[in-house]
Every structure is written in C-alpha cells, then in structure tokens.
C-alpha positions in Angstrom: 37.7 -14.3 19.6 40.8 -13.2 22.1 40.6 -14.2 25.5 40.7 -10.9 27.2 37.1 -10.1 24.9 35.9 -13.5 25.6 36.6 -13.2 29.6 35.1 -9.3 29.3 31.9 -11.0 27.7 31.6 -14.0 30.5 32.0 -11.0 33.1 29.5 -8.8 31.9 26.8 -11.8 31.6 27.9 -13.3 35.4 27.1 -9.2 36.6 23.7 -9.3 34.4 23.0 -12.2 36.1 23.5 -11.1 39.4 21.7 -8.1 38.9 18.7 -9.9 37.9 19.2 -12.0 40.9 19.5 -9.3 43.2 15.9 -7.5 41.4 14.2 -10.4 42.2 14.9 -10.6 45.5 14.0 -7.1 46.0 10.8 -7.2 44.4 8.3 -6.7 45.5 9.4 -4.1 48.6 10.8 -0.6 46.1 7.4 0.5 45.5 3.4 -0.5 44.6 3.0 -2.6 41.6 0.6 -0.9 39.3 -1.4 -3.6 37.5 -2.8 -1.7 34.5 -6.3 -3.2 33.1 -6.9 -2.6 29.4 -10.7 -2.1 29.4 -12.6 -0.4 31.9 -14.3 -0.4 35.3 -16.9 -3.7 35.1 -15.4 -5.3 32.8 -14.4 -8.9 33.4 -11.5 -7.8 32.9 -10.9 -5.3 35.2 -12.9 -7.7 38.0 -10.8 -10.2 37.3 -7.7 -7.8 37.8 -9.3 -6.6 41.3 -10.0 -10.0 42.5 -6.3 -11.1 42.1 -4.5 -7.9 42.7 -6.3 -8.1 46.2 -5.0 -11.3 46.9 -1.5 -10.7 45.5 -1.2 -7.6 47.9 -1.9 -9.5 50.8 0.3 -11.9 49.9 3.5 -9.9 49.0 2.7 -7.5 51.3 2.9 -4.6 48.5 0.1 -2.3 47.6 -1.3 -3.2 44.2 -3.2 -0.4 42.1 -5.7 -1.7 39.3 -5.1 1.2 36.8 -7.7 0.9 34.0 -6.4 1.9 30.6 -9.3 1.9 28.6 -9.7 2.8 24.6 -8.3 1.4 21.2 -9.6 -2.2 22.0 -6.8 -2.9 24.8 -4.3 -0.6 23.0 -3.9 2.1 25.0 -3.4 -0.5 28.0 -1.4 -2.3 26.3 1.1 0.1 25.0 1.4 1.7 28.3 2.9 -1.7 30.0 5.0 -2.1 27.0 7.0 1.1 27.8 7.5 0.7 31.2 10.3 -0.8 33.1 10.6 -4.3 33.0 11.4 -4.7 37.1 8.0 -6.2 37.9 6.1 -2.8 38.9 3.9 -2.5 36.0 2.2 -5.6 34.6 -0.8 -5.7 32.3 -4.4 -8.3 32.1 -5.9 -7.7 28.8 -8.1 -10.1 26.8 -7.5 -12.2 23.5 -7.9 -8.6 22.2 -4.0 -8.3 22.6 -3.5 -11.1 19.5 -5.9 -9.3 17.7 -4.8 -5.8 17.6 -1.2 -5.9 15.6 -3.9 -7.8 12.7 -6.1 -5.6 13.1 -4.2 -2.2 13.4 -1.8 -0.9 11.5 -0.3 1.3 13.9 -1.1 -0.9 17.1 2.0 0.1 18.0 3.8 -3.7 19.5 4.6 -7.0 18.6 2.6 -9.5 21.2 5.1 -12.0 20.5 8.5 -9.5 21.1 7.7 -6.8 23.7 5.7 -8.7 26.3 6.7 -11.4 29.0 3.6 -13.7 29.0 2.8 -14.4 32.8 -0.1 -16.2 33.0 -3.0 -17.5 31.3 -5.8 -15.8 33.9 -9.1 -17.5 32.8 -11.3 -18.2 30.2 -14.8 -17.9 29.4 -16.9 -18.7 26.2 -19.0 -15.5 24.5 -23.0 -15.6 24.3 -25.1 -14.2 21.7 -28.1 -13.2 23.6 -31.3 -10.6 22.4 -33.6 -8.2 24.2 -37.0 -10.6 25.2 -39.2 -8.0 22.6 -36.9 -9.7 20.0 -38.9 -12.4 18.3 -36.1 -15.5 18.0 -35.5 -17.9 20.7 -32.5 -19.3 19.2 -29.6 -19.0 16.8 -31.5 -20.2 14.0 -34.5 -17.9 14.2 -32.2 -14.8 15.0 -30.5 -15.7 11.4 -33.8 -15.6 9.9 -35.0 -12.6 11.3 -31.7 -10.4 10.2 -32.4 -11.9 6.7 -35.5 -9.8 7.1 -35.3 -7.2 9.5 -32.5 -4.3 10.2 -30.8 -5.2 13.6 -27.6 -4.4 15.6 -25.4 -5.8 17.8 -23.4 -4.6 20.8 -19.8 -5.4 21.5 -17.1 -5.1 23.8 -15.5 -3.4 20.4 -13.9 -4.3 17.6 -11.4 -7.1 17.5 -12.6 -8.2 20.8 -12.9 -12.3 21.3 -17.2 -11.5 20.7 -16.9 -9.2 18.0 -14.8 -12.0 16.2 -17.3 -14.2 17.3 -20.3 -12.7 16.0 -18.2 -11.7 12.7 -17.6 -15.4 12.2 -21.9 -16.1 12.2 -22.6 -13.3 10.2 -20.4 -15.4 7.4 -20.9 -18.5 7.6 -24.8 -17.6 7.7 -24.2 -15.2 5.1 -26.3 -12.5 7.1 -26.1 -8.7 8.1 -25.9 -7.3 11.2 -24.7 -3.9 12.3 -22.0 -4.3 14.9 -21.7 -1.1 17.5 -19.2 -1.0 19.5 -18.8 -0.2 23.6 -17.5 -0.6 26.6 -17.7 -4.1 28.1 -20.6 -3.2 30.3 -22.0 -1.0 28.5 -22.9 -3.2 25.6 -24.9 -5.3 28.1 -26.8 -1.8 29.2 -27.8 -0.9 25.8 -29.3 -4.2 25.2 -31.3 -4.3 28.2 -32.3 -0.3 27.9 -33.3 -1.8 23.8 -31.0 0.5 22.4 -29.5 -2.3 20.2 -31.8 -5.6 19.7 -28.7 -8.4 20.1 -25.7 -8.6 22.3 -21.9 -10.5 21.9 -20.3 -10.2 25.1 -18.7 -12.7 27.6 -21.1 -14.8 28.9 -19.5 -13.8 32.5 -20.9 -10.2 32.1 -24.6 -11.2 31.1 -25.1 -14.5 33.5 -27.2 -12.0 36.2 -29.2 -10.5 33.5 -30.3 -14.3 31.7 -30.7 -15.0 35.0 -33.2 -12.2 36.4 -35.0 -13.1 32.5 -33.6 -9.4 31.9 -31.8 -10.5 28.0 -32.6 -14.1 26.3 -29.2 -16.1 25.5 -29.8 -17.7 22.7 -26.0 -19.3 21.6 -22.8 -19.8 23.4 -19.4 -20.5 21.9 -18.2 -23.3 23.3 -17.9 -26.6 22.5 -20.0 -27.5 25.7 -23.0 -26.4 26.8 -22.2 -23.7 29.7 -22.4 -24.8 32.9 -24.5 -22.1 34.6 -26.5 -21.8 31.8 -27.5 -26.1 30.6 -30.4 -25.0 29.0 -28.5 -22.6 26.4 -27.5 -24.9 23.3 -23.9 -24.1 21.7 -23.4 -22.9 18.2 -22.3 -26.1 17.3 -25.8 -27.8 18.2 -27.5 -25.3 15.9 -26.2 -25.6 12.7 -22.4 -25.0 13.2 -20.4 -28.1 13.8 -17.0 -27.7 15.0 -17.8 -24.4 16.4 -15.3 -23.5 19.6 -14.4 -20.5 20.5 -13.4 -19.0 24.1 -12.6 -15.8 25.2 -9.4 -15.3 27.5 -7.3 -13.6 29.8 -4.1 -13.0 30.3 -1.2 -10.8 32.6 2.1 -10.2 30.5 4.8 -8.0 32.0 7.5 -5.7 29.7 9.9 -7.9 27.4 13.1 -8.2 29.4 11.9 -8.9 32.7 14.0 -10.6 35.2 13.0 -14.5 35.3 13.3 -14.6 38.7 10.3 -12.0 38.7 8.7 -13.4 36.4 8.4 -16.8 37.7 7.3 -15.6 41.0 4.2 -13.5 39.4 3.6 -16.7 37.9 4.0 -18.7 40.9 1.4 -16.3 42.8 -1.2 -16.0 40.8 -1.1 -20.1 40.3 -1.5 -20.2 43.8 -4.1 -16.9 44.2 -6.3 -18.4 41.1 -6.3 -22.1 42.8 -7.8 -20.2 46.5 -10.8 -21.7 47.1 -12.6 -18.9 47.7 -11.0 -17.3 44.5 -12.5 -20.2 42.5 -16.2 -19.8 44.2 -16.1 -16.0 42.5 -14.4 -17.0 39.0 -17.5 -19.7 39.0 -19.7 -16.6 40.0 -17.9 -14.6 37.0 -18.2 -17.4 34.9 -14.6 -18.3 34.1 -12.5 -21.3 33.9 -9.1 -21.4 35.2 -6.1 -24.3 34.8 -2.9 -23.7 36.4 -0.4 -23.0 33.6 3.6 -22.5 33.7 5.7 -19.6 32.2 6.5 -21.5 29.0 2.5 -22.6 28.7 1.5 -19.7 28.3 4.3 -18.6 26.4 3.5 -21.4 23.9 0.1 -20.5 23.8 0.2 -17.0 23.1 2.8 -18.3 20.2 -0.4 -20.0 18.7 -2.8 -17.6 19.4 -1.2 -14.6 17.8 -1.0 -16.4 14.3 -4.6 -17.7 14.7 -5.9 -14.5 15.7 -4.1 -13.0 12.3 -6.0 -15.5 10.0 -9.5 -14.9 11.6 -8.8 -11.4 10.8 -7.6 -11.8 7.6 -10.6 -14.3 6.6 -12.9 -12.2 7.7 -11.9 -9.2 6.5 -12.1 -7.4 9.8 -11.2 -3.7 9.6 -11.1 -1.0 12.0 -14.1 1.7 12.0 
C-alpha cells in the first residue's frame, strides 16, 4: 500500500472517530429517545420498558417514549429498531423471543448476531405452567395424565416465545398433546382465568397476582430453584424432569453500528437504574431477577443464546402456524 492511500485511510478512521466522539457527547440532547417494546401494553415486557425508561428520562434529562410494536412474536419490534439510525434514539427490549425468531422464521427478516448492539441483559424470570382451579391436576404429573386422556389447550405469549418453548419441551419429553393457542402476553393469562383455555405458559411475573388471589393453580416452574415468591410451587426438575432449567429473559439492543461511546453509556445507566433500590423492590414485585452485566456480557451471551435457541427449535420441530 502507498503512503498517500495509507495516510488517506488513517485520516478517514481519526474523523470516524471523532465523529463518534462528538455523537456521544451529544446524545442524549437532539431529540426523545423512542424505546420501542416488542410486545404489547401489560406485558412484562413493556412494564419493564416503562419502569426503566422513566428512570432513564429523569436521569438524562431527555423524554423517553415506550412505543409498543407488537405482532410476529417480537418481529415487527424488532425489525423496526433494526432500520433505524444507529445514534442512540431508537433502542429496542424484546424477550428471548429475539434468538428465536431467525430459527423459527424464514423471513424474520435480521440476523440477532449482525444487526443489533446488545446493551443489556434487563432481567430474567422463570415460566410457570399453571391451570384454571376446575382443572382436576394439582401438579405436573397429574396434568400429564389428564392430557393423556382428555382434549386440553394451552395459552401462550405466542409462538417461539421463552413459554411456548417451554411447554413444547414437556409435551416431548412426556410424549403428550396439547393444543398450544397463541396471544398476547396478558391476554393468555385472561383466557385462562375467563376458562377459555384450561392451562397457561407464561412468565411467572405475569400470573404471581392471580396464584396469589387463588384466581389460576401453578403447578410447575422452570427453574432450577423453587421461585421465591412462590416456595410452595415445585420445579420441573422435582417432578420427574431432572436437569430441567429454563428462564425467560430480557434484553435492550440498539442498531448495529452504534457509537461505543453511546452504547456504553445506555449500558452504564441502566446498570445503575436496574441496581435503584426502589427499582429492585418493583422487579421483585414483577418477579424478575436482575445482575449487573457489561457490554461484552451480554454480548457473549446473546452469542450463546442464538445457537441454543436454533437447536431447541430444530429438536423440537417448532414451526410457525
């Protein structure tokens, strides 16, 4: 290479770095940040998106809008944060539903490992299989039985969701039927509780009011623990499934290409929001988990995650309705 081309070259990447210098100190004061949700309104992850977005506007001093993009599983959210400037003024929190979509779709339309900038890994909550209290089953077991016998559905947040996935994986390894209907988040805990499907997948964040007012019976969570709000709830692993551990999660990404000097201070705020104490009293009160996490943590994680996601799929022979 000639001189004048390689001096041209260190140039041009000593301006692009002091452009993305110059961005970062900017943002947040051009204009509102517009933190898109990929489900919709009471879902845990759009209350999870309110309760930071109201902390991070008081803290930048920026207006942050929570714009729910519902549909397509966290597609539609997703897809509309992928296309949008990577400057910091349009971020995305969307479930482990964003691994799951480029298995599960074939027109998904993104790569979760190439056109996102993983922020931060939000929370994290384990999925409970719960039934309507006319359903005759108190726990895991019994439900098995009874589908080996009776006709009965189950709710969802939809398909490739972290419960659909999870009730996917019982239905084979007990080698039983059950007829998975998709809907919104809160929705799927409605219909249970209105009887217009017998058993319910969700989070265990969005039912914990309902076990609690003896509204639905939980009769499984997916963790490896028993749930700490719930102690009298046995995991799948203590009835008949050892080694089961699954979580759902939560994460914000940004568009690929965003300046690292943004991106580490998104990173840096919501480390610091998600740490608040009074933040923490409502994630316990939402039932979620959070760990304070770097840039490249999550980065790493969502590395492993996407793969794994593509195998459960695969395995189970998950297709789209």
């Amino acid at each position: 290479m000639s001189r004048p081309i390689a001096f041209i070259k260190l140039l041009g990447l000593i301006l692009l770095a002091g452009t993305s210098t110059a961005s970062a100190q900017e943002w947040p004061k051009q204009k509102p940040i517009s933190f898109v949700v990929a489900f919709g309104a009471g879902s845990i992850t759009d209350s999870l998106a309110r309760l930071i977005g109201q902390k991070l506007s008081e803290s930048l001093g920026q207006t942050v809008i929570v714009d729910n993009r519902p549909g397509a599983g966290g597609i539609i959210g997703a897809q509309r944060v992928q296309h949008a400037a990577p400057d910091g003024y349009t971020i995305l929190m969307s479930s482990a539903a964003y691994a799951v979509n480029p298995a599960l779709y074939a027109n998904a339309g993104y790569d979760p490992l190439k056109d996102f900038t993983p922020l931060i890994l939000a929370a994290s909550t384990p999925d409970a299989f719960s039934v309507h209290p006319t359903v005759p089953a108190k726990n895991l077991q019994e439900l098995i039985r009874l589908a080996r016998r009776t006709p009965l559905a189950y709710g969802s947040p939809g398909i490739g969701t972290s419960p659909h996935l999870s009730m996917e994986r019982i239905k084979a390894l007990a080698k039983i039927d059950i007829t998975h209907v998709p809907y919104q988040p809160a929705q799927a805990v409605t219909a249970l509780i209105g009887g217009q499907t017998p058993v319910l997948s969700t989070s265990v964040s969005l039912q914990l009011p309902h076990i609690k007012a003896g509204k639905i019976r939980a009769l499984a969570v997916t963790s490896a623990q028993r749930y700490a709000l719930l102690p009298d709830v046995p995991t799948v692993a203590e009835q008949g499934f050892t080694g089961y551990d699954e979580l759902n999660w939560f994460g914000v990404f940004g568009p690929a290409g965003m300046p690292a000097g943004i991106a580490d201070r998104v990173n840096a705020e919501m480390n610091r929001i998600l740490d608040l104490p009074d933040v923490k009293d409502r994630l316990g009160l939402l039932g979620l988990d959070f760990r304070r996490n770097s840039l490249a943590e999550f980065a790493m994680f969502i590395k492993k995650e996407v793969p794994k996601q593509a195998n459960v799929i695969k395995e189970l022979g998950i297709k789209p309705d």
